[in-house]
C-alpha positions in Angstrom: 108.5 138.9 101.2 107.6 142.3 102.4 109.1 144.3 104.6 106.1 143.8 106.4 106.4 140.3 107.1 110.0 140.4 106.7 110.7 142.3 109.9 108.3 139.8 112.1 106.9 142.5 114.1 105.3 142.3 117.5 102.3 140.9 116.5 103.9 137.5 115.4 104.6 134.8 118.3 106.0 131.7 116.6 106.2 128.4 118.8 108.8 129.1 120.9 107.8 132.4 121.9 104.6 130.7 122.8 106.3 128.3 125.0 107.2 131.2 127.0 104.7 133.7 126.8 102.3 131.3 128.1 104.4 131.0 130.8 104.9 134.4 131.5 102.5 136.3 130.2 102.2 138.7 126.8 106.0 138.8 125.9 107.0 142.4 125.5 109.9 144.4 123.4 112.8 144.4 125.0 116.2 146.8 124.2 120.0 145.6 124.0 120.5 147.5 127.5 117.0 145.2 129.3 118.0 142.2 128.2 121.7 142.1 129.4 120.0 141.8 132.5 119.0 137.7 131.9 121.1 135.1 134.1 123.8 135.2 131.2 126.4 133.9 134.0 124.0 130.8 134.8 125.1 127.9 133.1 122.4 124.9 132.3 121.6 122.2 134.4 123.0 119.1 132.6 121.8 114.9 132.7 122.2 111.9 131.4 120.2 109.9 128.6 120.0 106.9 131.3 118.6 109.3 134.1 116.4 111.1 131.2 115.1 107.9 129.3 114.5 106.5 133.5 112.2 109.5 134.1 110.4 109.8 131.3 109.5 106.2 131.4 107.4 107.0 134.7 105.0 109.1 132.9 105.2 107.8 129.4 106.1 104.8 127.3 109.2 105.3 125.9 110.5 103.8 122.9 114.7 102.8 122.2 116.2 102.2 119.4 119.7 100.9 119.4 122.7 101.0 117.1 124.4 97.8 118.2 127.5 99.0 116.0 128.3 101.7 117.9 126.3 101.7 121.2 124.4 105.0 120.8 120.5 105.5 121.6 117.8 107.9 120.7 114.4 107.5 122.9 110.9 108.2 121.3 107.6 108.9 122.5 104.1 107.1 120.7 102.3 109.2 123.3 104.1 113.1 121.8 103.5 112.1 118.3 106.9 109.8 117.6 108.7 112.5 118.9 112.3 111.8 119.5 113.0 113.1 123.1 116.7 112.4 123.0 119.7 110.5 122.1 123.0 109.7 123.3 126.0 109.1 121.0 128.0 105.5 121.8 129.1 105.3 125.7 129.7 108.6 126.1 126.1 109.1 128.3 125.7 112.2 126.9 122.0 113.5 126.7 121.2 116.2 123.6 117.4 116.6 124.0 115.8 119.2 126.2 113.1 117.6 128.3 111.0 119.6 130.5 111.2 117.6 133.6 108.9 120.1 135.6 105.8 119.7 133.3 105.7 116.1 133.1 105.9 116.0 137.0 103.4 118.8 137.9 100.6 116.3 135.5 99.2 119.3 134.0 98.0 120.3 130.6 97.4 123.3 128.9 94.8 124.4 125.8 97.5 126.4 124.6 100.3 124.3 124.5 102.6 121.8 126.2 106.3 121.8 126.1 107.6 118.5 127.0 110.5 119.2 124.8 112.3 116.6 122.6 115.1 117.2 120.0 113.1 116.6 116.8 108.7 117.0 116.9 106.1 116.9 114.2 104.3 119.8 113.6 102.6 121.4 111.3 101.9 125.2 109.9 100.6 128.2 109.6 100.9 129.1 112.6 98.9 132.3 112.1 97.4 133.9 109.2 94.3 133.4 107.6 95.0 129.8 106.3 96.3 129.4 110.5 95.4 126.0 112.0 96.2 127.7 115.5 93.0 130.5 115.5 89.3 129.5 114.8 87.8 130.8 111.9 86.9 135.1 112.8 88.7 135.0 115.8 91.2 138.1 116.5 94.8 136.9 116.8 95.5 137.4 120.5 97.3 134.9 122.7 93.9 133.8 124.3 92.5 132.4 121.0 96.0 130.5 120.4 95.4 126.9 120.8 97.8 124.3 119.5 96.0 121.4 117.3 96.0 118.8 119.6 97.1 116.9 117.0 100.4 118.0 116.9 100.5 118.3 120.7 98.7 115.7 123.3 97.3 113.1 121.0 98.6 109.6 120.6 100.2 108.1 117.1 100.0 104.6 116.6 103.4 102.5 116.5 102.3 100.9 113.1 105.3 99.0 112.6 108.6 98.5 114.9 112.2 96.9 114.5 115.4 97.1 116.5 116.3 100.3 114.4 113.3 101.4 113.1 109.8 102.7 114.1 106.9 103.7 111.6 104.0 106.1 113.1 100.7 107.2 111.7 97.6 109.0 112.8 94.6 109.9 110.6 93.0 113.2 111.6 90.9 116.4 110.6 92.0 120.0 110.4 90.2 122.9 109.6 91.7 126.3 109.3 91.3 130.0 110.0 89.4 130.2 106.4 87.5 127.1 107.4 89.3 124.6 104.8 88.9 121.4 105.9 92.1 119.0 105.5 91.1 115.5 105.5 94.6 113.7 106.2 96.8 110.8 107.1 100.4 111.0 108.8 103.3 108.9 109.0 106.5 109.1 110.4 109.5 106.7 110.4 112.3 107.1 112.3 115.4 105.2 111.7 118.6 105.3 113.6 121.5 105.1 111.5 124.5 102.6 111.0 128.2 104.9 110.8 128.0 103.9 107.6 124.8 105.3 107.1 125.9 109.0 108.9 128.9 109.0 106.7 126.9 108.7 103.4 124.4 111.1 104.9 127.0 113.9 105.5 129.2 113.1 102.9 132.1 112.1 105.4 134.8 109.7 104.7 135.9 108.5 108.4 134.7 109.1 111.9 137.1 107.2 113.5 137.5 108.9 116.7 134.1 110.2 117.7 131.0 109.0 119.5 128.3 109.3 117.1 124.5 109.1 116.9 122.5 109.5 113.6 118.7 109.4 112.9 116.8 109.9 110.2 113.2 111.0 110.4 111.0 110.2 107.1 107.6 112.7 107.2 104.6 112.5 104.8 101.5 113.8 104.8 98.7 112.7 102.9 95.5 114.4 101.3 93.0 111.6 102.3 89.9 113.7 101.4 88.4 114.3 98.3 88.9 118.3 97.3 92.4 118.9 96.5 94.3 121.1 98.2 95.2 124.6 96.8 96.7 128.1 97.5 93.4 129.9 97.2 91.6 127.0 100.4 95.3 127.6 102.1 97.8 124.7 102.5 99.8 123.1 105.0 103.5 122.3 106.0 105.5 119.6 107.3 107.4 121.5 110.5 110.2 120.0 112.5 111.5 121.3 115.5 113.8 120.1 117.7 114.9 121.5 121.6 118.3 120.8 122.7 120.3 121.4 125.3 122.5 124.4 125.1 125.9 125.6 127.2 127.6 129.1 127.4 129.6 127.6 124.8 127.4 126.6 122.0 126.9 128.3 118.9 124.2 127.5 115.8 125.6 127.8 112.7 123.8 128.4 109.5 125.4 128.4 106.0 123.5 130.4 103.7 123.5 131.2 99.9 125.7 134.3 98.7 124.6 136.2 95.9 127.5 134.2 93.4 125.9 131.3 94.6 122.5 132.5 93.5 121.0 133.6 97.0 119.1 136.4 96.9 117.5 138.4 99.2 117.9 139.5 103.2 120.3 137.3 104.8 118.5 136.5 107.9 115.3 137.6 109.1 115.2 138.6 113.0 112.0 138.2 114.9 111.5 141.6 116.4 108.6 139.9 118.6 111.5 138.4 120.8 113.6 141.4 121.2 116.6 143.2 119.3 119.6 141.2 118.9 122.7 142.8 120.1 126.3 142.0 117.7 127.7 140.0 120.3 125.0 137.0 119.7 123.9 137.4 115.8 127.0 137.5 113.3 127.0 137.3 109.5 129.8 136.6 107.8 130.4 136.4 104.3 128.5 132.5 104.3 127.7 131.9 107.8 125.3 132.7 110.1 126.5 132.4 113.9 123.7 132.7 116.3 124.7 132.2 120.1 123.2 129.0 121.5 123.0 129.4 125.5 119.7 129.4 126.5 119.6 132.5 128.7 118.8 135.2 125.8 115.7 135.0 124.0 115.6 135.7 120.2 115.3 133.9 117.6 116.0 134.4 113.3 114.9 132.8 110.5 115.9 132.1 106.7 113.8 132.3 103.6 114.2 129.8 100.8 116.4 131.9 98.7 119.1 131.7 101.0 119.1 128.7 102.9 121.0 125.6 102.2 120.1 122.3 103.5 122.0 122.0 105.9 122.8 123.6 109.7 124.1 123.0 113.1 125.2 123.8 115.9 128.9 123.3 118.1 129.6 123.3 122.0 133.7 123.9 122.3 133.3 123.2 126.0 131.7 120.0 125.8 133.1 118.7 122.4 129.8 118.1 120.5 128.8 119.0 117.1 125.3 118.9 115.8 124.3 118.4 112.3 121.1 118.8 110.9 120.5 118.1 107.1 117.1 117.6 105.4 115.9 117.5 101.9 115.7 120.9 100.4 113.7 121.3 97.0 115.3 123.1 94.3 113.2 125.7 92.7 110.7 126.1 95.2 109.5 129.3 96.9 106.5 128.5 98.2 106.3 128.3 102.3 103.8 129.0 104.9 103.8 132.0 106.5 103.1 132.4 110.7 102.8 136.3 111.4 99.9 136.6 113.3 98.1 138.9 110.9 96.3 138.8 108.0 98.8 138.6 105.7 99.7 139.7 101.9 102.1 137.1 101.3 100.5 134.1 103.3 103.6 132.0 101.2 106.4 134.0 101.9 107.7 132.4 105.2 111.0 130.7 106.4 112.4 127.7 105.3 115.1 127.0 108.4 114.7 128.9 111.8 116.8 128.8 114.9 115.4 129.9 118.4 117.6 130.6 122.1 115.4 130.2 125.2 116.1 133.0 127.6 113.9 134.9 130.4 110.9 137.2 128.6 111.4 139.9 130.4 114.1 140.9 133.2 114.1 139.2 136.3 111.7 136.2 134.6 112.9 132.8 134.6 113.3 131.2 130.8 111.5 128.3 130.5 113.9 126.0 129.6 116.9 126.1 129.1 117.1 125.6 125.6 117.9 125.9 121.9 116.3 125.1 118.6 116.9 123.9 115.4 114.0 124.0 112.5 113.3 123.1 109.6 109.9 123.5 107.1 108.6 121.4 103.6 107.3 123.9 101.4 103.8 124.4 101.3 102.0 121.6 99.7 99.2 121.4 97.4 98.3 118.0 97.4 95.9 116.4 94.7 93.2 114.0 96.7 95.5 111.0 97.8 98.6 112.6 97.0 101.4 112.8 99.9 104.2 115.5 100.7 107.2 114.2 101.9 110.3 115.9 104.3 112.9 114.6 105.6 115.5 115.4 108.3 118.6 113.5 109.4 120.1 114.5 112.8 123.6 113.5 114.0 125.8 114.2 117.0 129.6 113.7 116.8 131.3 113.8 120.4 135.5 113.1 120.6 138.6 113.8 119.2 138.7 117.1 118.4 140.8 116.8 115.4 138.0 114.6 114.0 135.7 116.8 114.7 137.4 119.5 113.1 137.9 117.7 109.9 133.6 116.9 110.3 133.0 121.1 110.3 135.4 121.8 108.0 133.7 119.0 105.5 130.1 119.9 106.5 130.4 123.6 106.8 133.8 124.9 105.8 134.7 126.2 108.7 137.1 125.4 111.4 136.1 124.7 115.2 138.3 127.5 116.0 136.3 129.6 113.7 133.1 128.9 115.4 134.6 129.4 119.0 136.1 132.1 118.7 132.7 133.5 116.8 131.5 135.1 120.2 134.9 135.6 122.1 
């Protein structure tokens, strides 16, 4: 990528910079010194899955699955796309999702966008770009010509087929993009939530005794259902998850990342300028992990190109005792992703592959809009022959317990200690 792109200047606003700047207006450039200002002392307003999963149900249908092995939950939504909007590991009542209570009571919507939250959602990308499925085709890229597919945003998917541990989704739809490509498609998404067994095979792990767990497992494809196939030259689409959790003064994101001897090349970590600078104290690199402060009350947000992420991140909260594991199916040998700048762009598949966001006020004296964190993931970008599907999938699991379980989880997982990652930010 260039250092054009590379940098993310101004003119880029991914999602979650959307989230707020349609909140709060255009978000500006902020220095170190500016955003010290933000509540950094305010610590996030916790719940419960019960009382979440209780008021979502007023103002959507809300779907549980239950693992009767272990007693933990995850709630999903037919109505945001078979979103997951939370979980809960076993009986510990815990609730990981971020849901934005206020939007769903105020029964508003925007063109823009609508951030109800939920800890995993199916999106798609570019965001920007001239192969964007965000801007109409000549449009400038301003925030006033953003608009969200409402495919990926308001519209209904269809609960094709349902058991006590699984749900299968699908919608068939229409895009067409800033170069006016047309994507004739079909989705489907299963989500699964997982037996121990099944998290332990997943992650590698020989024992959880000790923890409350909660594992899912979230199977995406997307299908060319047209009759043109889909190339580089027409623009091409990606399979984007992201997922809003709560966050706490405490937690920290932590992304392993490919060192040169293990054939990584490249910048480490890309920082999107668009969201301000981010001071030492919040962003360390160490010699194979990234450590990016999770708290919800400083806005930034990095990203990771496909030569140096692994497939694998997470995120750990020392006060609370949770660890969060994300792992989805990386592809060996491929380079290819969608790019979002919001520009036309000289290398439109040059983009990340993993990204990681912190909510926090725009500007000083603003309120964030969550609080929140996120975790992301992206398929390549996939040229699909006509009724050819791409495929990505993401497994999510939270472990909350026995710290010396836990420890042996991060030090399996990551290599890295709990100690380590506390004391990454003391």
């Amino acid at each position: 990528m260039s250092m054009k792109n590379s940098k993310r200047k101004v003119v880029q606003c991914c999602i979650s910079g959307m989230i707020l700047v349609i909140m709060a207006c255009q978000p500006k450039t902020k220095d170190e010194n500016q955003q010290k200002h933000v509540m950094e002392n305010q610590e996030p307003t916790t719940t419960t899955y019960e009382n979440d999963v209780a008021f979502m149900s007023k103002h959507i249908k809300i779907i549980e699955l239950t693992n009767d092995e272990n007693s933990s939950s995850i709630a999903l939504s037919p109505a945001l796309q078979g979103r997951v909007m939370t979980s809960t590991a076993g009986n510990t009542g815990s609730s990981y999702g971020w849901i934005n209570r206020n939007l769903f009571e105020s029964g508003e919507t925007s063109p823009h966008f609508n951030a109800y939250g939920g800890e995993e959602r199916f999106w798609l990308g570019p965001e920007g770009g001239q192969y964007s499925i965000f801007f109409k085709n000549g449009e400038k890229f301003t925030l006033n010509n953003w608009f969200t597919p409402k495919l990926i945003d308001l519209e209904h998917y269809k609960a094709e087929r349902k058991s006590d541990q699984e749900v299968v989704f699908t919608k068939k739809a229409s895009l067409t993009n800033y170069s006016g490509f047309t994507f004739d498609l079909e989705i489907e998404r299963s989500v699964k939530i997982l037996s121990n067994t099944e998290i332990m095979g997943h992650l590698g792990l020989s024992s959880i005794h000790g923890v409350q767990t909660v594992g899912y497992t979230t199977t995406n494809l997307l299908t060319n259902t047209g009759d043109v196939p889909w190339s580089k030259e027409n623009g091409l689409l990606s399979i984007w998850l992201l997922g809003m959790f709560a966050p706490s003064q405490t937690t920290a994101v932590m992304i392993p990342y490919l060192t040169d001897a293990e054939g990584g090349s490249g910048k480490v970590v890309n920082i999107y300028e668009s969201f301000g600078q981010i001071p030492d104290s919040r962003l360390i690199v160490t010699q194979n992990m990234i450590y990016f402060r999770a708290d919800g009350q400083y806005r930034s947000k990095i990203g990771l190109l496909p030569s140096r992420a692994k497939d694998v991140l997470g995120a750990y909260d020392a006060k609370n005792g949770v660890l969060t594991i994300v792992k989805y199916n990386k592809p060996n040998g491929i380079t290819d992703y969608v790019n979002s700048t919001w520009e036309i762009q000289e290398e439109p598949y040059g983009g990340d592959m993993v990204n990681s966001y912190n909510d926090g006020s725009p500007e000083p004296g603003a309120k964030p809009l969550g609080p929140f964190y996120e975790l992301e993931t992206s398929s390549p970008a996939l040229a699909l022959d006509v009724g050819e599907s791409g495929k990505h999938v993401q497994t999510t699991c939270h472990f909350e317990g026995n710290k010396a379980t836990l420890e042996e989880i991060a030090l399996k997982v990551f290599g890295v200690s709990l100690e380590g990652i506390a004391q990454a930010f003391k």
